[in-house]
LOKE-794355 format. One record per residue (C-alpha): residue number from 1; residue in three letters; x, y, z. Coordinates in steps of 0.1 Angstrom, whole numbers, padded with zeros to 4 digits, always signed. Each point is the difference from the previous one (the first is absolute). Example, Ala and Ser with C-alpha at 12.3 -4.5 7.8 and 13.67 -1.06 7.14 Angstrom:
% LOKE-794355
+-----+------+-------+-------+-------+
| seq | type |    c1 |    c2 |    c3 |
+-----+------+-------+-------+-------+
|   1 |  ALA | +0123 | -0045 | +0078 |
|   2 |  SER | +0014 | +0034 | -0007 |
+-----+------+-------+-------+-------+
END
This chain:
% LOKE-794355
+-----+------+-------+-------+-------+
| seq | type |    c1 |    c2 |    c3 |
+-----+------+-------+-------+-------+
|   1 |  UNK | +0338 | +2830 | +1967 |
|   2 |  UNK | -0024 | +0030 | -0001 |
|   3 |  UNK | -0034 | +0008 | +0017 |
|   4 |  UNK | -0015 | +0031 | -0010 |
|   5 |  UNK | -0023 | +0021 | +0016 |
|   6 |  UNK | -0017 | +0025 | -0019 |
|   7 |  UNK | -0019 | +0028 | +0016 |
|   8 |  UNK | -0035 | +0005 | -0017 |
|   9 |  UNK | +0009 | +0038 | -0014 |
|  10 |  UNK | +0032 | -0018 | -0016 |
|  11 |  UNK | -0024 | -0025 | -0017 |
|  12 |  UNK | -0027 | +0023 | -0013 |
|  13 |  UNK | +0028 | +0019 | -0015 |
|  14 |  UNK | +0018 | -0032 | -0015 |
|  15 |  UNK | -0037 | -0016 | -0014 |
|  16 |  UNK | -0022 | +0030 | -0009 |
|  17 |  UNK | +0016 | +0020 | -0021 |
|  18 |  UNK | -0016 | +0027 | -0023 |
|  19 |  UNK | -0017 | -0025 | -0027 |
|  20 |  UNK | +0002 | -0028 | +0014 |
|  21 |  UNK | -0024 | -0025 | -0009 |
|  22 |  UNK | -0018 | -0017 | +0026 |
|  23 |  UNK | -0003 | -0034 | -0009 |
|  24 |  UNK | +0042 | -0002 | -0001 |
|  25 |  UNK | +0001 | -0003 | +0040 |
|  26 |  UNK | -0012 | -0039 | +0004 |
|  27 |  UNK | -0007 | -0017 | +0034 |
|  28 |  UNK | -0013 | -0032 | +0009 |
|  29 |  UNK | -0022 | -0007 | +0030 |
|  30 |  UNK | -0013 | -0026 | +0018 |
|  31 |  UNK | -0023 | -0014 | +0029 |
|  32 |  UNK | -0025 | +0012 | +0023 |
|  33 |  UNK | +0022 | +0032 | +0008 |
|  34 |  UNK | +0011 | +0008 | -0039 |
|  35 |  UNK | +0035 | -0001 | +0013 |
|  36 |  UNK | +0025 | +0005 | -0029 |
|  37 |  UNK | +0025 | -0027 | -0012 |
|  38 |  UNK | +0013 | +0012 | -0028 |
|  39 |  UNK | +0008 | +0033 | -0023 |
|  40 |  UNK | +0015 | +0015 | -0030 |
|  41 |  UNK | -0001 | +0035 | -0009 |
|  42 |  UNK | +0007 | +0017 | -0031 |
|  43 |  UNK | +0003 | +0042 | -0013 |
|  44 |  UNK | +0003 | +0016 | -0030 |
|  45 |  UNK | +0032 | +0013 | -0011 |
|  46 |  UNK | +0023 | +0016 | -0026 |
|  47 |  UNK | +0035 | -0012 | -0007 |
|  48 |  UNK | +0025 | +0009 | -0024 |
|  49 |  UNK | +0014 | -0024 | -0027 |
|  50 |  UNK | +0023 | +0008 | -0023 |
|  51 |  UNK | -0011 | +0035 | +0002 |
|  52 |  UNK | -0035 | -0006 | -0002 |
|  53 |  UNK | -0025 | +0002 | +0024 |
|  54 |  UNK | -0017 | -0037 | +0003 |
|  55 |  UNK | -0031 | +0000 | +0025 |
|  56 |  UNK | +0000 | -0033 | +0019 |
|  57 |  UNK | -0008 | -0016 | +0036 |
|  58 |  UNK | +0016 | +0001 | +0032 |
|  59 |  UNK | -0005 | -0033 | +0017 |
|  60 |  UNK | +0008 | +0004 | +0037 |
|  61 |  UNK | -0014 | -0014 | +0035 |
|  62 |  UNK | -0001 | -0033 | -0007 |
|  63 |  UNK | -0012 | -0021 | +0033 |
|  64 |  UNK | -0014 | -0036 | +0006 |
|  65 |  UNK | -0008 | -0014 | +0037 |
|  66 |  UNK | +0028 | -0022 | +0012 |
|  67 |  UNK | -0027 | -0029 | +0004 |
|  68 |  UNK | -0009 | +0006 | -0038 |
|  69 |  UNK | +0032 | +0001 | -0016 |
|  70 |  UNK | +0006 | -0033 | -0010 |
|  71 |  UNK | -0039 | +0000 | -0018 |
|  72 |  UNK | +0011 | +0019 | -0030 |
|  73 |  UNK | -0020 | +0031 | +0009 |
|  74 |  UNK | +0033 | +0027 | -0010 |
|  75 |  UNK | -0006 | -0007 | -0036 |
|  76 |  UNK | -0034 | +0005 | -0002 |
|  77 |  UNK | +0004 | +0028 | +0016 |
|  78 |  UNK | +0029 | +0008 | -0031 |
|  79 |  UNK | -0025 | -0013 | -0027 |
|  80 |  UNK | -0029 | +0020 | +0013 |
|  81 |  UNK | +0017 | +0032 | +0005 |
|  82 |  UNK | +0014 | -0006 | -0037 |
|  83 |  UNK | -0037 | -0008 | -0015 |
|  84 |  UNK | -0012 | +0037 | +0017 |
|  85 |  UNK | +0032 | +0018 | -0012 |
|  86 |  UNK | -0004 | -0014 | -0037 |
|  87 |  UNK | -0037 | +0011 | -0002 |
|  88 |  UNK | +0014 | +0038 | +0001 |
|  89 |  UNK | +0023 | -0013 | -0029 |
|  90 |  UNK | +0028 | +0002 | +0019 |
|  91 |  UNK | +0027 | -0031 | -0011 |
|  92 |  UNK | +0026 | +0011 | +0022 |
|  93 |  UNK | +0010 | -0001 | +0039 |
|  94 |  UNK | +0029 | +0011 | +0021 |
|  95 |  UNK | +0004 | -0025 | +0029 |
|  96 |  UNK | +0026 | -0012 | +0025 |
|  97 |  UNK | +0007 | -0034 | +0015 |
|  98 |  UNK | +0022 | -0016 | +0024 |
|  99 |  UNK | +0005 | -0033 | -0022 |
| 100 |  UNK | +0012 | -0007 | -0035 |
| 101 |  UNK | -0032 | +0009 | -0018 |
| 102 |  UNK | -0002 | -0020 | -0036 |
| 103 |  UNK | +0013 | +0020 | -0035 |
| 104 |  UNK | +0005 | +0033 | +0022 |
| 105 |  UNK | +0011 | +0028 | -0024 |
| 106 |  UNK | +0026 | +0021 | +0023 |
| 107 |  UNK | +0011 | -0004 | +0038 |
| 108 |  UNK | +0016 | +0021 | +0021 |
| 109 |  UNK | +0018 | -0007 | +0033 |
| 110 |  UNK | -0001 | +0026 | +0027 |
| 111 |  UNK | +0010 | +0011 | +0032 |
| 112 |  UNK | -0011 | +0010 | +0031 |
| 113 |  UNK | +0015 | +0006 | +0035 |
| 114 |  UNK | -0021 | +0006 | +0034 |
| 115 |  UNK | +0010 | +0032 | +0015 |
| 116 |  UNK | -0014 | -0013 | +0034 |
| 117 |  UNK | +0003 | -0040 | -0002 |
| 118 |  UNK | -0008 | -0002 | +0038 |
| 119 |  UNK | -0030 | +0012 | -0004 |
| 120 |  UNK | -0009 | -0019 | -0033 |
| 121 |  UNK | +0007 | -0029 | +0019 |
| 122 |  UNK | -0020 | +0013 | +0035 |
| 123 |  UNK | -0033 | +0006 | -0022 |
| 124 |  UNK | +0005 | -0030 | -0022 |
| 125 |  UNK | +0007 | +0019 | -0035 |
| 126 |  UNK | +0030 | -0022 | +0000 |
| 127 |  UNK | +0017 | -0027 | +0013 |
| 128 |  UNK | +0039 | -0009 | +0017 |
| 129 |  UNK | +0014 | -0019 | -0026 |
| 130 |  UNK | +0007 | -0035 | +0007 |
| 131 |  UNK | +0036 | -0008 | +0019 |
| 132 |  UNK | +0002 | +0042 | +0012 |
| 133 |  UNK | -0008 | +0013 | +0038 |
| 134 |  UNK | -0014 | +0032 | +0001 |
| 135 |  UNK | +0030 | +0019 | +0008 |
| 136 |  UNK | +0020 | -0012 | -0028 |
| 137 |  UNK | -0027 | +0004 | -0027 |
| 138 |  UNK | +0001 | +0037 | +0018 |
| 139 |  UNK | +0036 | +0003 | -0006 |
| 140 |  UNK | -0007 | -0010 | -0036 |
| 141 |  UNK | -0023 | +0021 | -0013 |
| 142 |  UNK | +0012 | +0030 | +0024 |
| 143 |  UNK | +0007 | +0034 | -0024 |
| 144 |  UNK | +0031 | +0020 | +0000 |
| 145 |  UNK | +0000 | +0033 | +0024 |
| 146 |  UNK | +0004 | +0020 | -0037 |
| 147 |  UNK | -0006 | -0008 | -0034 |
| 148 |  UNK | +0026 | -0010 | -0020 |
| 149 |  UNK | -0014 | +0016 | -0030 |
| 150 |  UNK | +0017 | +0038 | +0001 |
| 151 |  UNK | -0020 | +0028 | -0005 |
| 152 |  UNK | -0032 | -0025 | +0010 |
| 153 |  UNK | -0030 | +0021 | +0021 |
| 154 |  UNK | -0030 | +0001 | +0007 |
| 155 |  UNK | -0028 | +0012 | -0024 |
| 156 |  UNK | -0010 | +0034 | +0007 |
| 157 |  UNK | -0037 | +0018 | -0017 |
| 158 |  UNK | +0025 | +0020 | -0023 |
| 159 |  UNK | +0010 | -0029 | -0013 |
| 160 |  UNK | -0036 | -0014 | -0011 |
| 161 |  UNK | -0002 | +0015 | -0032 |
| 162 |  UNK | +0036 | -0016 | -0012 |
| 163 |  UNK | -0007 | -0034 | +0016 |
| 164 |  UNK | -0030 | +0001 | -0018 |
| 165 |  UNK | +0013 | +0005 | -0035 |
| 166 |  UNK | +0028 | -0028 | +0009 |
| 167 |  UNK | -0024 | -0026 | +0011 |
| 168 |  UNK | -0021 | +0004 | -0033 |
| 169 |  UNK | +0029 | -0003 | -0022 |
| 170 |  UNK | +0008 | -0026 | +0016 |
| 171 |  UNK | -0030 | -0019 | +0001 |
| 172 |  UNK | -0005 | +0003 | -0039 |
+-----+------+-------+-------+-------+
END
């Protein structure tokens, strides 16, 4: 339903990371031209458990060639990437997928809505979903003139320091 198009500032920021070792970011090429059909990346990172600070891998960026999908290549890529992470005696990995993934330990639904869905749709991010014309998807997804949360306004610098202090507690 998605295609995503990530700038190349956006992925040196999401795969190099202070510490971040460098044989975590896995790609396989191929041919005369070394063209690359597949890749898995992986960072270091520090999550909270119980209260406790448990240092574990991100698994992210997961990508096969259409033509290769079928051979098996995604987990080898997964193995691989979970060889190099267990060599830093690391046992643990953070990871989304967009399937039922076998004996997962939490899940979490969430929610997103396009502010612009014409022009997700014009540059391909998304697609019209099936038995919808363009105006009426429009319709659907069109926001009210005012938010319907009172008192709801925009973030201002003042702000920062508060919004700060909320979003940590929250994220413990």
């Amino acid at each position: 339903m998605f295609r995503f198009d990530y700038s190349v500032p956006f992925l040196r920021w999401a795969l190099l990371p202070p510490g971040q070792p460098a044989e975590w970011l896995i790609g396989v090429r191929a041919g005369k031209k070394q063209r690359l059909f597949g890749f898995i990346s992986g960072i270091p990172v520090h999550v909270g458990v119980n209260g406790q600070e448990v240092k574990m891998a991100e698994i992210n960026f997961l990508c096969v060639h259409k033509d290769l999908r079928a051979k098996r290549l995604a987990p080898v890529l997964i193995k691989e990437v979970t060889r190099r992470v267990n060599l830093h005696n690391i046992w643990q990995a953070i990871y989304t997928a967009g399937i039922t993934i076998p004996t997962p330990v939490t899940n979490a639904t969430y929610w997103h809505r396009n502010l612009n869905p014409k022009k997700c749709i014009d540059v391909r991010f998304s697609s019209l979903p099936a038995g919808l014309t363009l105006s009426r998807y429009l319709k659907l997804q069109k926001l009210p003139e005012k938010p319907q949360i009172p008192g709801l306004r925009p973030m201002t610098k003042k702000d920062v320091p508060f919004v700060h202090k909320m979003l940590n507690t929250k994220l413990k």
